[in-house]
C-alpha positions in Angstrom: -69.2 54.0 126.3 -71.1 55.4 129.2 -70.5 59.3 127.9 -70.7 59.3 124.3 -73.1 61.1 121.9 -74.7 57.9 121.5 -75.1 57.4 125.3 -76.2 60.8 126.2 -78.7 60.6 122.7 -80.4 57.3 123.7 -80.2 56.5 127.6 -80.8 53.3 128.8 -80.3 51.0 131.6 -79.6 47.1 130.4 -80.2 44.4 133.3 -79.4 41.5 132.3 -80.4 38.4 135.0 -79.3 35.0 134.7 -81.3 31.7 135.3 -78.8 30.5 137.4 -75.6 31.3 138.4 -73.4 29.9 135.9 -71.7 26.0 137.5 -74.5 26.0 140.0 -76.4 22.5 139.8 -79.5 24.4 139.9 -81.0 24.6 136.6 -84.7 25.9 137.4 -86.3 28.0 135.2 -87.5 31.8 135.8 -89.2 33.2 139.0 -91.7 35.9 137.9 -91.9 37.4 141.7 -88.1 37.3 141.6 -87.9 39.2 137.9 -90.7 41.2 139.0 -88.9 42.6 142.1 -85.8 43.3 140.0 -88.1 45.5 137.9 -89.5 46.9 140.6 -85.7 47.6 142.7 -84.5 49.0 139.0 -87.4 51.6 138.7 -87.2 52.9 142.3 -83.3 53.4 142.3 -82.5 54.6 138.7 -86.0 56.5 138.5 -87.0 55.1 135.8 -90.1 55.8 133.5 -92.5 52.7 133.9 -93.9 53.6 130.2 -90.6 52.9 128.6 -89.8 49.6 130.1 -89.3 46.7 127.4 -88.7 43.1 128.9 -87.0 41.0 126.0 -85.2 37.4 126.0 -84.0 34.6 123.8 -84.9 30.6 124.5 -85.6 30.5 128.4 -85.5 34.4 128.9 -88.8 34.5 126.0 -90.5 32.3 128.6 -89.9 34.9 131.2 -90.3 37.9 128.8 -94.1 35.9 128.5 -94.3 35.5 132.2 -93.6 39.3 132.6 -96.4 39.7 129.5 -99.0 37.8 131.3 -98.7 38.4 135.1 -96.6 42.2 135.3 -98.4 44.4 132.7 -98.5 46.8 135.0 -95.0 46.8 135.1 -93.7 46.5 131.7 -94.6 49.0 128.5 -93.9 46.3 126.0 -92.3 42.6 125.4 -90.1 41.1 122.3 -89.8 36.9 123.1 -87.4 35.6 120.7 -86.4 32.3 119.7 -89.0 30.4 122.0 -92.1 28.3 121.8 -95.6 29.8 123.3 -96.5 29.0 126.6 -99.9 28.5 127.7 -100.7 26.8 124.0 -101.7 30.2 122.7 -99.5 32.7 120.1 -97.8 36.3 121.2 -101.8 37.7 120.4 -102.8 36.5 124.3 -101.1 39.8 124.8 -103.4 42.4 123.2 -103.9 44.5 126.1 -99.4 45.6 125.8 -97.1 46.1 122.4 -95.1 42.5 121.4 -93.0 42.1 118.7 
């Protein structure tokens, strides 16, 4: 997969966190400081272009695509929540200062 046209045409790096690990008893929700070090780790050791970073999630990883959205713009170029509720009792348009879909 890595060294196909399609590869070599679009690159990309996919990190994909989990709440939790999977049969741990801990079922907290996101940590932005955590998700925004692993942004910040990912971008110093693949050099990667801060302008093209998009955070995106479904259920509980919307929540911390929002959490990304509202407290590490400076980090992120752009945000797609999916299948998730608004936080903060406001719609995806508390975010008109970065590209949502």
């Amino acid at each position: 997969v890595w060294n196909t046209p399609l590869a070599r045409t679009f690159e990309a790096i996919v990190i994909a966190p989990h709440v939790y690990p999977i049969g741990s008893s801990d079922n907290r929700l996101w940590d932005r400081e955590e998700l925004r070090e692993l942004i910040i780790e990912a971008t110093l050791a693949f050099r990667v272009d801060p302008d093209r970073i998009v955070v995106t999630g479904l259920s509980s990883g919307s929540i911390a695509t929002q959490e990304l959205l509202r407290y590490s713009k400076d980090l992120v170029a752009a945000g797609m929540p999916g299948a998730f509720q608004y936080l903060y009792g406001r719609s995806p348009c508390q975010f008109d200062d970065v590209p949502v879909w």
